[in-house]
N, CA, C and O atoms as a GROMACS GRO file, in nm:
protein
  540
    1UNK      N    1  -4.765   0.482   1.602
    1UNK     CA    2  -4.813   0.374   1.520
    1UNK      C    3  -4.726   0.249   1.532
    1UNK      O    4  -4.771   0.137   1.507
    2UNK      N    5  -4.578   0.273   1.577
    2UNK     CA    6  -4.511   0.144   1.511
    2UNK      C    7  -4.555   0.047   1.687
    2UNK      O    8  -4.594  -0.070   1.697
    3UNK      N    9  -4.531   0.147   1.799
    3UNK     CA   10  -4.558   0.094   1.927
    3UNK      C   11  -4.671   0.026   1.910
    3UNK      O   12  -4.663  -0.082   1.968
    4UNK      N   13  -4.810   0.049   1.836
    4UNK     CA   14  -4.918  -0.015   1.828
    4UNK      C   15  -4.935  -0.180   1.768
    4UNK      O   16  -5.018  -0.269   1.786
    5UNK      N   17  -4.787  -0.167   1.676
    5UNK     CA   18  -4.780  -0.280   1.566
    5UNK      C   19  -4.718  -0.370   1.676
    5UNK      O   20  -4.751  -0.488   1.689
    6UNK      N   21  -4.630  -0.310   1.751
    6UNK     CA   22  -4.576  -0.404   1.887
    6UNK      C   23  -4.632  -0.477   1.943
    6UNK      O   24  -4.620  -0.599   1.955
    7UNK      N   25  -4.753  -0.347   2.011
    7UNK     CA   26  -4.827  -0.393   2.128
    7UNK      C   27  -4.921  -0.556   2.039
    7UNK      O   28  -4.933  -0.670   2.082
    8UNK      N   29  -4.958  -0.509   1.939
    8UNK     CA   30  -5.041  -0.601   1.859
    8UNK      C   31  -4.991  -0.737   1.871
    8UNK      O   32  -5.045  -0.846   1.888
    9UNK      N   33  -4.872  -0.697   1.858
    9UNK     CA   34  -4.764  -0.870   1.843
    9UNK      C   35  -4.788  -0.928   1.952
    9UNK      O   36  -4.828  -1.041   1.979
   10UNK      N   37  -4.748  -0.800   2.042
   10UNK     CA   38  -4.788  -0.860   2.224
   10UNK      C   39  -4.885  -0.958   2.251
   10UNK      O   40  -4.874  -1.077   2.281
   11UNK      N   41  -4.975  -0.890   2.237
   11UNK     CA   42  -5.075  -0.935   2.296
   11UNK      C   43  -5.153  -1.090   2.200
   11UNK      O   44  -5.223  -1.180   2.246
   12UNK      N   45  -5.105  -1.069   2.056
   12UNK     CA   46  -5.142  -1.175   2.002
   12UNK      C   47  -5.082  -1.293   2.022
   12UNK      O   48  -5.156  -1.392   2.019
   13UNK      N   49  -4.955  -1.312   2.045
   13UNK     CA   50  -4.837  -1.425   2.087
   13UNK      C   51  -4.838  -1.409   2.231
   13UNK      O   52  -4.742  -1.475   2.272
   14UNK      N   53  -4.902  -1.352   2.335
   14UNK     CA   54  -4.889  -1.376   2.499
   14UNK      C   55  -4.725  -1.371   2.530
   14UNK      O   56  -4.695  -1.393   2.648
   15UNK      N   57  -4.628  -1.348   2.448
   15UNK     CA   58  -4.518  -1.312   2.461
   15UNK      C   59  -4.494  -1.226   2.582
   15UNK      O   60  -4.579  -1.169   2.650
   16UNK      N   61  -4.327  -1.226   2.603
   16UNK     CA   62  -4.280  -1.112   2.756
   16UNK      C   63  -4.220  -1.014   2.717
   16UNK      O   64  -4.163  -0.950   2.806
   17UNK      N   65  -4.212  -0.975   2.610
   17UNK     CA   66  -4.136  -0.871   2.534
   17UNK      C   67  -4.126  -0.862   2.408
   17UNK      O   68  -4.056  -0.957   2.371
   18UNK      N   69  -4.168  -0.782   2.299
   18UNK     CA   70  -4.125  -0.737   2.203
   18UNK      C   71  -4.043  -0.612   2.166
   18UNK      O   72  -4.098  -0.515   2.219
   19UNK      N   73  -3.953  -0.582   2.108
   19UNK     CA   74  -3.854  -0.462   2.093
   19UNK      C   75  -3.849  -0.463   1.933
   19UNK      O   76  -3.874  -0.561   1.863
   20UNK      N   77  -3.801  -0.292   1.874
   20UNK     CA   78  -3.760  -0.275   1.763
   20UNK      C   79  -3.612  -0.169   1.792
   20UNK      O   80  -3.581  -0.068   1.856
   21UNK      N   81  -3.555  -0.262   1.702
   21UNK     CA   82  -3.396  -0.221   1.737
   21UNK      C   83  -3.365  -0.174   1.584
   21UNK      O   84  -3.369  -0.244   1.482
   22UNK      N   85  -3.331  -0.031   1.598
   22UNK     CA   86  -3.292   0.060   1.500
   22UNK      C   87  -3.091   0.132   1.478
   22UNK      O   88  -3.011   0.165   1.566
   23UNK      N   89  -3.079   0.132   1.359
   23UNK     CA   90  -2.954   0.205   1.364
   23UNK      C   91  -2.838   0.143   1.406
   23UNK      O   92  -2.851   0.026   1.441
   24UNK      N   93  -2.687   0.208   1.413
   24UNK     CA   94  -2.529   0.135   1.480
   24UNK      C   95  -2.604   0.098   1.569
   24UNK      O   96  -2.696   0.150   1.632
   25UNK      N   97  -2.535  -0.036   1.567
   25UNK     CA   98  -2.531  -0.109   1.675
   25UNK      C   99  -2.660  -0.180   1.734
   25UNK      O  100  -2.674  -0.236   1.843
   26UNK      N  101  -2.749  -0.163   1.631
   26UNK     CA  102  -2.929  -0.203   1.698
   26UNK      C  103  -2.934  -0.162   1.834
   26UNK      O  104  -2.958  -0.256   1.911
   27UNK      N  105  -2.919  -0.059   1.883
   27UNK     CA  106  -3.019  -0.021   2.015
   27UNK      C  107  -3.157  -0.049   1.984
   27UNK      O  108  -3.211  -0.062   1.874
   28UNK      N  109  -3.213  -0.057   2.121
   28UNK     CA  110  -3.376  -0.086   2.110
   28UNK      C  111  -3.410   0.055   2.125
   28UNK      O  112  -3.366   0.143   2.199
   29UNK      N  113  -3.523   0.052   2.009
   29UNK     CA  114  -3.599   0.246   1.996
   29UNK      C  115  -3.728   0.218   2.030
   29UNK      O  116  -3.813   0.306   2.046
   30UNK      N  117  -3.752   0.081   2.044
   30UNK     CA  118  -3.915   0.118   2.101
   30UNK      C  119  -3.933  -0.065   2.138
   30UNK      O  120  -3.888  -0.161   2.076
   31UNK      N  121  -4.039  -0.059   2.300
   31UNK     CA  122  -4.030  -0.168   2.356
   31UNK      C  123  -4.111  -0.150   2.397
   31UNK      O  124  -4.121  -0.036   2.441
   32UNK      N  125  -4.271  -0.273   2.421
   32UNK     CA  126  -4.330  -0.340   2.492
   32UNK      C  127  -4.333  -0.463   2.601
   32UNK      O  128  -4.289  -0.574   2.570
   33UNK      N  129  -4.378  -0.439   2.708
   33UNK     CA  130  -4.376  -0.562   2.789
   33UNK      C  131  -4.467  -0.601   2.823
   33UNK      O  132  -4.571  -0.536   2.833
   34UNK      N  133  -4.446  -0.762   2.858
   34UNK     CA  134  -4.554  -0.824   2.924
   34UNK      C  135  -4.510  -0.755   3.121
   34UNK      O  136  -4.400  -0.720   3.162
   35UNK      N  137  -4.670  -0.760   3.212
   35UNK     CA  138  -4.614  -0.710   3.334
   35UNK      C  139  -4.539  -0.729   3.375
   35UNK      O  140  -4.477  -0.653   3.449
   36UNK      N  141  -4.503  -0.874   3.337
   36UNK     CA  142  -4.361  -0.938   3.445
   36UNK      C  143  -4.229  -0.937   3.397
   36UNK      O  144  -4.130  -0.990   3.449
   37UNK      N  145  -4.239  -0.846   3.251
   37UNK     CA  146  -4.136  -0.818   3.196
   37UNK      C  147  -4.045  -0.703   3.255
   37UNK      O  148  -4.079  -0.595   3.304
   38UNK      N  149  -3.934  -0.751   3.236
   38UNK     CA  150  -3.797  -0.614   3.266
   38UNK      C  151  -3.795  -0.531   3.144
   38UNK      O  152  -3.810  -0.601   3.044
   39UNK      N  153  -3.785  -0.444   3.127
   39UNK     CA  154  -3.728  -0.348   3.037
   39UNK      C  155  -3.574  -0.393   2.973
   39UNK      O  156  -3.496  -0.439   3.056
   40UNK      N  157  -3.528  -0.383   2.839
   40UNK     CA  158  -3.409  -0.403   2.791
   40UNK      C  159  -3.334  -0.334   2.705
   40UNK      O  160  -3.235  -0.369   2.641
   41UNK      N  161  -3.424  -0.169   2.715
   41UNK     CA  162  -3.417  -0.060   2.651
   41UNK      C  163  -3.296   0.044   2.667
   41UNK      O  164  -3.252   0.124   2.584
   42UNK      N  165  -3.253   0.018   2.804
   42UNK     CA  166  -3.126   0.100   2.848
   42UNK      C  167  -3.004   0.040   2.810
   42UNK      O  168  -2.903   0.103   2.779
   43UNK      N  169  -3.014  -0.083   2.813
   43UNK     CA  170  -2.903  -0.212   2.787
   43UNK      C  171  -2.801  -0.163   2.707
   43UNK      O  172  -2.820  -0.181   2.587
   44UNK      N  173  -2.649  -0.078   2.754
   44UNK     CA  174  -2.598  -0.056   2.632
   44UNK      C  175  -2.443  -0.149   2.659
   44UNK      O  176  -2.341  -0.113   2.599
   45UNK      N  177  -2.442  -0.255   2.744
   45UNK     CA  178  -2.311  -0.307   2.754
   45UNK      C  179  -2.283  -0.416   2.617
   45UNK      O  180  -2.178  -0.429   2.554
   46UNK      N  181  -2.383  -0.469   2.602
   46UNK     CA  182  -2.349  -0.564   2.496
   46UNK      C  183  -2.310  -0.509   2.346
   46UNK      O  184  -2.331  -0.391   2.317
   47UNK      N  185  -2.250  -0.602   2.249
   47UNK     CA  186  -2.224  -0.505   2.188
   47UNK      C  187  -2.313  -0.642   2.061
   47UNK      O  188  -2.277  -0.758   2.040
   48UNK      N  189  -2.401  -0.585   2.018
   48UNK     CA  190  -2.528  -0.680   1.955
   48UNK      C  191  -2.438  -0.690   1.782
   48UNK      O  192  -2.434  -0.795   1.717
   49UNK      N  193  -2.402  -0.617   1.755
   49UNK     CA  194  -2.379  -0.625   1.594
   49UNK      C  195  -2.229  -0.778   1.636
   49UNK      O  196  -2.157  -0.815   1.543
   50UNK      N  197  -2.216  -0.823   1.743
   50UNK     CA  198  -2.132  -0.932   1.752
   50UNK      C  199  -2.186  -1.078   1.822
   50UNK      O  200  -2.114  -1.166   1.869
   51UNK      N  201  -2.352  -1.077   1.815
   51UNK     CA  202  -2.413  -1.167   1.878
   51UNK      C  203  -2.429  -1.207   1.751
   51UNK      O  204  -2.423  -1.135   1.652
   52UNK      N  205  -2.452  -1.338   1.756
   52UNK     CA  206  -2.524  -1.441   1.632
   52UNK      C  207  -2.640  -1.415   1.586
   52UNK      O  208  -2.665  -1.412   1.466
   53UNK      N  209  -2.742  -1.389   1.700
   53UNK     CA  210  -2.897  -1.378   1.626
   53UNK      C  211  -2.857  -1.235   1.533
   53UNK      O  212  -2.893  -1.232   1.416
   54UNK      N  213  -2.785  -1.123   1.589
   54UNK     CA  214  -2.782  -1.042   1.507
   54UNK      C  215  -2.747  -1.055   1.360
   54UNK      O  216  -2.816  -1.046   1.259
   55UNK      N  217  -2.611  -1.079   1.382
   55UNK     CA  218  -2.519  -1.143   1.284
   55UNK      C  219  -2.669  -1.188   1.175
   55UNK      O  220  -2.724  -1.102   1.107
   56UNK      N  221  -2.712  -1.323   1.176
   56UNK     CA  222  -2.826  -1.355   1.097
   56UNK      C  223  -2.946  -1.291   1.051
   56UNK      O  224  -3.013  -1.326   0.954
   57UNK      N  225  -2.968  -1.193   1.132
   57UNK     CA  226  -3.083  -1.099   1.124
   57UNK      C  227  -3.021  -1.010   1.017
   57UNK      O  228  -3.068  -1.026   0.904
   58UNK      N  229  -2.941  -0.937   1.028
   58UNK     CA  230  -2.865  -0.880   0.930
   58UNK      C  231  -2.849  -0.908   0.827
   58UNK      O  232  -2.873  -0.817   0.749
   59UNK      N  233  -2.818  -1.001   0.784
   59UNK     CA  234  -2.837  -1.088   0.658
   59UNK      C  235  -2.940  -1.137   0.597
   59UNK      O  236  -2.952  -1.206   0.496
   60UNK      N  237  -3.031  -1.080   0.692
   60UNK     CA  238  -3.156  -1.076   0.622
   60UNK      C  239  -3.253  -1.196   0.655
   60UNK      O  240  -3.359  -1.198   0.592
   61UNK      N  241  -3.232  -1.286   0.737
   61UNK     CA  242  -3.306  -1.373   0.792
   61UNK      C  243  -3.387  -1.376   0.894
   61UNK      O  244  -3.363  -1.294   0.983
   62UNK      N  245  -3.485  -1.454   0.910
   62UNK     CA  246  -3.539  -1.414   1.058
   62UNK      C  247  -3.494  -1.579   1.150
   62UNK      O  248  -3.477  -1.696   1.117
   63UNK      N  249  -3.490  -1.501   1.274
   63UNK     CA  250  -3.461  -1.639   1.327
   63UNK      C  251  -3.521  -1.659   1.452
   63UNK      O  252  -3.550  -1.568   1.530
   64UNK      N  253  -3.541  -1.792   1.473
   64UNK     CA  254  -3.697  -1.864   1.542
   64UNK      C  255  -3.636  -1.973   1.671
   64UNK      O  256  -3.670  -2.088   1.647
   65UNK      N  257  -3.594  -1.966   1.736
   65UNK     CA  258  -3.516  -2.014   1.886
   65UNK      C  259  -3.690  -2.101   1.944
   65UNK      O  260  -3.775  -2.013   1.933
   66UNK      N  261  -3.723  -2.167   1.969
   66UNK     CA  262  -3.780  -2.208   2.067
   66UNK      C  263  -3.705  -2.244   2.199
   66UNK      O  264  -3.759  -2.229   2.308
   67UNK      N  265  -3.623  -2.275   2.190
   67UNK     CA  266  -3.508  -2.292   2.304
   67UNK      C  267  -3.388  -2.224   2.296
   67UNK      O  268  -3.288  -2.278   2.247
   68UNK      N  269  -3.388  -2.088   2.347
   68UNK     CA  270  -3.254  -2.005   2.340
   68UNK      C  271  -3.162  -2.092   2.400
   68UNK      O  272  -3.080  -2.134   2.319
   69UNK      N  273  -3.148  -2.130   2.509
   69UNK     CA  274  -3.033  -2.203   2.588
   69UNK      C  275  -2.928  -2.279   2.500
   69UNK      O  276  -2.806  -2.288   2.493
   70UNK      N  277  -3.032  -2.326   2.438
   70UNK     CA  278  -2.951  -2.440   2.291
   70UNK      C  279  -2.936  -2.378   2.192
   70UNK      O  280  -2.912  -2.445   2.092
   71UNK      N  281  -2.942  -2.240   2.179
   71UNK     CA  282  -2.886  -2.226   2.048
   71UNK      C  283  -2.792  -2.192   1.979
   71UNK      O  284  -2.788  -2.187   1.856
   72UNK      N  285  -2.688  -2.158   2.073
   72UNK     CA  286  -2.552  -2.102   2.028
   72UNK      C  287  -2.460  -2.187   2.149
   72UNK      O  288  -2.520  -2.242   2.241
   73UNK      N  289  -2.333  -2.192   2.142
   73UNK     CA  290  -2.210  -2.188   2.243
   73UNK      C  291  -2.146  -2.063   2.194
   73UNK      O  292  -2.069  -2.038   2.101
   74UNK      N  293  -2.195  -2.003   2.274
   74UNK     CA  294  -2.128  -1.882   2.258
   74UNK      C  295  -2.159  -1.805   2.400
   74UNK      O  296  -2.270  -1.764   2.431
   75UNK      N  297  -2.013  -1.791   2.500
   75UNK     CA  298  -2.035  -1.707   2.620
   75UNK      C  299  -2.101  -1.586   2.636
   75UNK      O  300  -2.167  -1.557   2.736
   76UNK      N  301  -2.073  -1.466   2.472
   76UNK     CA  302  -2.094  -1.320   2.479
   76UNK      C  303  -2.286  -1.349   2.474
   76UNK      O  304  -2.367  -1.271   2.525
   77UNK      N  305  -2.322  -1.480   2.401
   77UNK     CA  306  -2.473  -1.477   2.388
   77UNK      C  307  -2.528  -1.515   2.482
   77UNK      O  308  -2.645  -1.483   2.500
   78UNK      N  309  -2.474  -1.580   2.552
   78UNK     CA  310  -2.542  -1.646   2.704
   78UNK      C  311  -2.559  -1.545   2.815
   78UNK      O  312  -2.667  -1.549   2.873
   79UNK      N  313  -2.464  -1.449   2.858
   79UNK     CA  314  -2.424  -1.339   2.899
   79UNK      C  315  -2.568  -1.255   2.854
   79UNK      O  316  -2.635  -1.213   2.948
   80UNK      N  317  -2.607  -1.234   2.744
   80UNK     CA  318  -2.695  -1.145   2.649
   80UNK      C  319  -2.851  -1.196   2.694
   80UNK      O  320  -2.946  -1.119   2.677
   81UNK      N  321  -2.877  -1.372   2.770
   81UNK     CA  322  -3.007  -1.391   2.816
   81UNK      C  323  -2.992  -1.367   2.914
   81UNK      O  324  -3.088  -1.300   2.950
   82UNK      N  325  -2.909  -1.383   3.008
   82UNK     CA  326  -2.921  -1.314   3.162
   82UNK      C  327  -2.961  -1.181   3.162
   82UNK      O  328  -3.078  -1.151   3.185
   83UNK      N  329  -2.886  -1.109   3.142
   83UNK     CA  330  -2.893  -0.963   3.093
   83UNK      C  331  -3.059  -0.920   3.064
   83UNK      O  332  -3.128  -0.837   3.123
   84UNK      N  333  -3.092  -1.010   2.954
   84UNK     CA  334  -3.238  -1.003   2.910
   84UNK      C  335  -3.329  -1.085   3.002
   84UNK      O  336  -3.427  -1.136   2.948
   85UNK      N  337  -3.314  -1.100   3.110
   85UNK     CA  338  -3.359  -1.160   3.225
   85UNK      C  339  -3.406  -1.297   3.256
   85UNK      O  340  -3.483  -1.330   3.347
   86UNK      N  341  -3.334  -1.391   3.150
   86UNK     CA  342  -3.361  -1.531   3.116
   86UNK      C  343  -3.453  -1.535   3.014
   86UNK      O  344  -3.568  -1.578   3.022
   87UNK      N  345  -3.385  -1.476   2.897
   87UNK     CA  346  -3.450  -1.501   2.751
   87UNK      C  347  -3.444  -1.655   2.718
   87UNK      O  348  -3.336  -1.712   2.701
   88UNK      N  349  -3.560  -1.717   2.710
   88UNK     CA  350  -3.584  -1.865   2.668
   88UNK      C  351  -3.672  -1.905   2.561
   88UNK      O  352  -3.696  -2.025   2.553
   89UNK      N  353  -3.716  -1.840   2.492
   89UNK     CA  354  -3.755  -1.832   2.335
   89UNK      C  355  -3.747  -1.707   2.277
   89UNK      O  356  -3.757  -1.602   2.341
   90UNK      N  357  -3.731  -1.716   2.166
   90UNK     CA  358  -3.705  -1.548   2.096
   90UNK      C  359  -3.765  -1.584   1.941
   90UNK      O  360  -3.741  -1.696   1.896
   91UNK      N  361  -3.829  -1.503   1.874
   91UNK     CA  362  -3.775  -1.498   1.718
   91UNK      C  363  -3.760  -1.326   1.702
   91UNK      O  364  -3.798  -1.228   1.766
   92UNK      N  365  -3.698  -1.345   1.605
   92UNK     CA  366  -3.622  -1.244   1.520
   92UNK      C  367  -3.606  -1.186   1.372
   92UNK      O  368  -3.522  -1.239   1.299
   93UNK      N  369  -3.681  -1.080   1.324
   93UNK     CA  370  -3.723  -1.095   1.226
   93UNK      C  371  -3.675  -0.958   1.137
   93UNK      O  372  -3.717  -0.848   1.171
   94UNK      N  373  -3.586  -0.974   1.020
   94UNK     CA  374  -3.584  -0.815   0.998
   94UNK      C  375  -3.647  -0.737   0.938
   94UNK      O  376  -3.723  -0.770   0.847
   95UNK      N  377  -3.626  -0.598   0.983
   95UNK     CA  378  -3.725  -0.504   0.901
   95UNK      C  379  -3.691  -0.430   0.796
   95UNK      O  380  -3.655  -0.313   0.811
   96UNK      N  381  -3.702  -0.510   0.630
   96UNK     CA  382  -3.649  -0.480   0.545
   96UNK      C  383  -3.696  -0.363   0.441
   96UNK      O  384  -3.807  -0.387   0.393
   97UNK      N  385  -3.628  -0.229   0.391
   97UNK     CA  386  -3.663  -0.166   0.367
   97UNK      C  387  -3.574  -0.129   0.277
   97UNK      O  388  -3.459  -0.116   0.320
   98UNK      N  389  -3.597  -0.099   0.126
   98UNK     CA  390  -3.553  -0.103  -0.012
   98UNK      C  391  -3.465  -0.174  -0.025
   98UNK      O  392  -3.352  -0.140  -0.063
   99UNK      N  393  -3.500  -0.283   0.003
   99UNK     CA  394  -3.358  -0.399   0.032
   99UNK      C  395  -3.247  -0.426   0.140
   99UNK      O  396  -3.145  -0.496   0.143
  100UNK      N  397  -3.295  -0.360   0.210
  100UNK     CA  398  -3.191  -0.346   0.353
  100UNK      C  399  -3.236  -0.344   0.479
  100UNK      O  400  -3.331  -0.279   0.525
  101UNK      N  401  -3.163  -0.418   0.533
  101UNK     CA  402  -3.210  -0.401   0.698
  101UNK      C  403  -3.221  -0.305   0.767
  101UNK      O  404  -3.126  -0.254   0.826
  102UNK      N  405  -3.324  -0.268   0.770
  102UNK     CA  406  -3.346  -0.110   0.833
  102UNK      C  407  -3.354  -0.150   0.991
  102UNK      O  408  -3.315  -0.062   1.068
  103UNK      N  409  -3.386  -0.239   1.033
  103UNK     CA  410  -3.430  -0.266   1.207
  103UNK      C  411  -3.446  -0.414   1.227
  103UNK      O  412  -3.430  -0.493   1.134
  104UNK      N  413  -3.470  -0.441   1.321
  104UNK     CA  414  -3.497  -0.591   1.374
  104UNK      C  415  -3.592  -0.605   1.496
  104UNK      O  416  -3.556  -0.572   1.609
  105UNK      N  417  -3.756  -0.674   1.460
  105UNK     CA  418  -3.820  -0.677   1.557
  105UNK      C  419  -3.816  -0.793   1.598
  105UNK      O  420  -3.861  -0.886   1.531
  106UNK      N  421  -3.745  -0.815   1.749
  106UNK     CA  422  -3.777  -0.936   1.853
  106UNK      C  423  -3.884  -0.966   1.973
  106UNK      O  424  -3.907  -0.913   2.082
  107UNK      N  425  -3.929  -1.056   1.912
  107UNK     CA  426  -4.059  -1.104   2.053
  107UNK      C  427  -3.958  -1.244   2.137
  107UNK      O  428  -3.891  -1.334   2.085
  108UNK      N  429  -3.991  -1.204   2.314
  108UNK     CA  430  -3.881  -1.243   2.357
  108UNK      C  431  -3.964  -1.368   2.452
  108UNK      O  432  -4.071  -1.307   2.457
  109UNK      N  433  -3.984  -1.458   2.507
  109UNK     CA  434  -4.047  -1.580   2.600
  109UNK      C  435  -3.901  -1.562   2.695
  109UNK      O  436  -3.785  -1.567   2.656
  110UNK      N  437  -3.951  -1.538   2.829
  110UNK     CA  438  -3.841  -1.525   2.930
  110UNK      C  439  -3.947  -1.614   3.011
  110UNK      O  440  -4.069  -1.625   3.017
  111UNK      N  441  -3.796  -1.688   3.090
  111UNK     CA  442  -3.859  -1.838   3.167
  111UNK      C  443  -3.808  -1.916   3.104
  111UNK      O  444  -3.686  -1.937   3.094
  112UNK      N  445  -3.925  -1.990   3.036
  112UNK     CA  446  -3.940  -2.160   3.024
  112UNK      C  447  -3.961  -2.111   2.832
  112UNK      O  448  -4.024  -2.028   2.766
  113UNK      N  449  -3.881  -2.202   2.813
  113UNK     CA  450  -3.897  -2.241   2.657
  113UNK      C  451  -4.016  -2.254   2.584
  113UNK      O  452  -4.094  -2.284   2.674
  114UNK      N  453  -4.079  -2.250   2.486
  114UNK     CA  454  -4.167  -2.228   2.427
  114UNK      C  455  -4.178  -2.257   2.292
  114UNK      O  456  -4.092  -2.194   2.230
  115UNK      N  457  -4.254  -2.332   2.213
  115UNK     CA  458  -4.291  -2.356   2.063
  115UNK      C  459  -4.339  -2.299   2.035
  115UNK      O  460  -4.456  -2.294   2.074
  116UNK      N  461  -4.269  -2.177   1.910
  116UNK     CA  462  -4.357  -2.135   1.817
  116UNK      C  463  -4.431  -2.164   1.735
  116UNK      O  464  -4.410  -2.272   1.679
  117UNK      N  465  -4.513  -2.106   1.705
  117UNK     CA  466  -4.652  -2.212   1.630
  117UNK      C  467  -4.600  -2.115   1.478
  117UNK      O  468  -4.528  -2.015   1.472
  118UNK      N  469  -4.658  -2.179   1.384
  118UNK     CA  470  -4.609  -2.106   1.255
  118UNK      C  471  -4.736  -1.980   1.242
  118UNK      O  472  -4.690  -1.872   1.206
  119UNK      N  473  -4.822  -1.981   1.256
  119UNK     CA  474  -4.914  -1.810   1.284
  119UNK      C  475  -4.815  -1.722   1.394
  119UNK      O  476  -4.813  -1.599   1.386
  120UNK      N  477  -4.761  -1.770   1.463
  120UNK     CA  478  -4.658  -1.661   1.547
  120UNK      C  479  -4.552  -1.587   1.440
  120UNK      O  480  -4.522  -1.470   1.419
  121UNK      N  481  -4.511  -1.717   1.381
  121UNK     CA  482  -4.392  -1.661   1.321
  121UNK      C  483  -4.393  -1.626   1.228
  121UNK      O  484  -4.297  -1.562   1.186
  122UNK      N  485  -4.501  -1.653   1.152
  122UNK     CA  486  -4.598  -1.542   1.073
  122UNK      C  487  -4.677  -1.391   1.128
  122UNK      O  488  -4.708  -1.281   1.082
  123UNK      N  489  -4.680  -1.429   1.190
  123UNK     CA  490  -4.711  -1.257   1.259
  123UNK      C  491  -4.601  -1.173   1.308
  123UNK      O  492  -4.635  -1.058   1.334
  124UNK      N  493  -4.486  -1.200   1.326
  124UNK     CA  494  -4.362  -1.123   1.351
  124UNK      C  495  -4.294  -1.081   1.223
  124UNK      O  496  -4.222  -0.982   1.209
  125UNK      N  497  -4.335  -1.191   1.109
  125UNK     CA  498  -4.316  -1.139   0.965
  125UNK      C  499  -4.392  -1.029   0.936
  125UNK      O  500  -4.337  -0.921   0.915
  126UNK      N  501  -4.511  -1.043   0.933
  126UNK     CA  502  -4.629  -0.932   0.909
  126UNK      C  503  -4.578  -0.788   0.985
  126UNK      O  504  -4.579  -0.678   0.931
  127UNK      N  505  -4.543  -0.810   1.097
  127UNK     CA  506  -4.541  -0.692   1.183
  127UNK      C  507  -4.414  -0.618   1.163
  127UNK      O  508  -4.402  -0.498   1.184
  128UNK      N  509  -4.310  -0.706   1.117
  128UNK     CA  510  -4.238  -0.616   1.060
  128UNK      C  511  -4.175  -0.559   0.931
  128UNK      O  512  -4.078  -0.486   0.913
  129UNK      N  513  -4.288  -0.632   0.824
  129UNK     CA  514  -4.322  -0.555   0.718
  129UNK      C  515  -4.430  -0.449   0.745
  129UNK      O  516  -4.446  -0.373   0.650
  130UNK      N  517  -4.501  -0.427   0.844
  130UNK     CA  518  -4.599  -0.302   0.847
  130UNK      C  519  -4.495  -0.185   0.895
  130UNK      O  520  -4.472  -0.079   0.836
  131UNK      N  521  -4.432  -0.237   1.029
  131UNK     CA  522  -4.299  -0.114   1.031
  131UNK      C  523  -4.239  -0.095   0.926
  131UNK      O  524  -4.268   0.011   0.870
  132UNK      N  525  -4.150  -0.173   0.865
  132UNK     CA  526  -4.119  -0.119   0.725
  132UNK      C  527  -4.231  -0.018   0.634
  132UNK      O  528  -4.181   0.089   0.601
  133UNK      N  529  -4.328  -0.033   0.605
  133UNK     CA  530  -4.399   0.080   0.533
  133UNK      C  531  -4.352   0.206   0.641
  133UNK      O  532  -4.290   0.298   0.588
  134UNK      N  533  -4.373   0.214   0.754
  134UNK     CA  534  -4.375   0.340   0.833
  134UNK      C  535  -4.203   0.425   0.817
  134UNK      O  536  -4.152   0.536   0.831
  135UNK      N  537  -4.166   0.279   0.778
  135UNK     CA  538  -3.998   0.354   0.784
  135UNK      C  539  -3.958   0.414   0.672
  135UNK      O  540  -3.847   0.467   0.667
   0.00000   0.00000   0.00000
């Protein structure tokens, strides 16, 4: 069910990736791609609970990059879009459950930068309050 709530995001935002990152350290526990997407599911060099988007996600925010490139100076995060195969828009949204961050679902634009429209970033809200019920 929760892969379905993914795929849904997928395909509604034409996005290159969505992931739900569970538990220490947010590993990704479940991932969709667009075809021309890489996988970012094995990824265990970075260490995410010390990236910024995390950092903020954690705290309970969601956060909305139309232009990753610009959004941090920070080497360990720049390092973190290569890796993710030239992550160039992202949002980030958490999945809050009895008051706590239980997970974090990211829809990822690799390439060229991209404006989120506010129904996007409303639908990454939605989608990860429906995971939350499942959790």
């Amino acid at each position: 069910m929760i892969r379905a709530i993914l795929q849904g995001l997928l395909e509604e935002t034409g996005a290159s990736r969505v992931t739900l990152r569970r538990g220490e350290g947010f590993p990704v526990v479940e991932e969709v791609l667009a075809p021309s997407a890489k996988s970012i599911a094995d990824e265990r060099t970075l260490d995410m609970r010390t990236q910024p988007v995390a950092i903020e996600v954690a705290a309970g925010r969601q956060v909305v990059h139309d232009d990753s490139a610009t959004a941090y100076d920070d080497p360990e995060y720049h390092r973190m879009r290569e890796l993710y195969g030239g992550l160039a828009a992202q949002i980030v949204t958490p999945v809050i459950v009895g008051g706590e961050v239980a997970g974090i679902v990211s829809l990822h634009q690799i390439g060229e930068p991209r404006h989120w429209t506010e129904g996007e970033v409303a639908a990454c809200r939605a989608a990860a309050a429906r995971v939350a019920e499942l959790l």
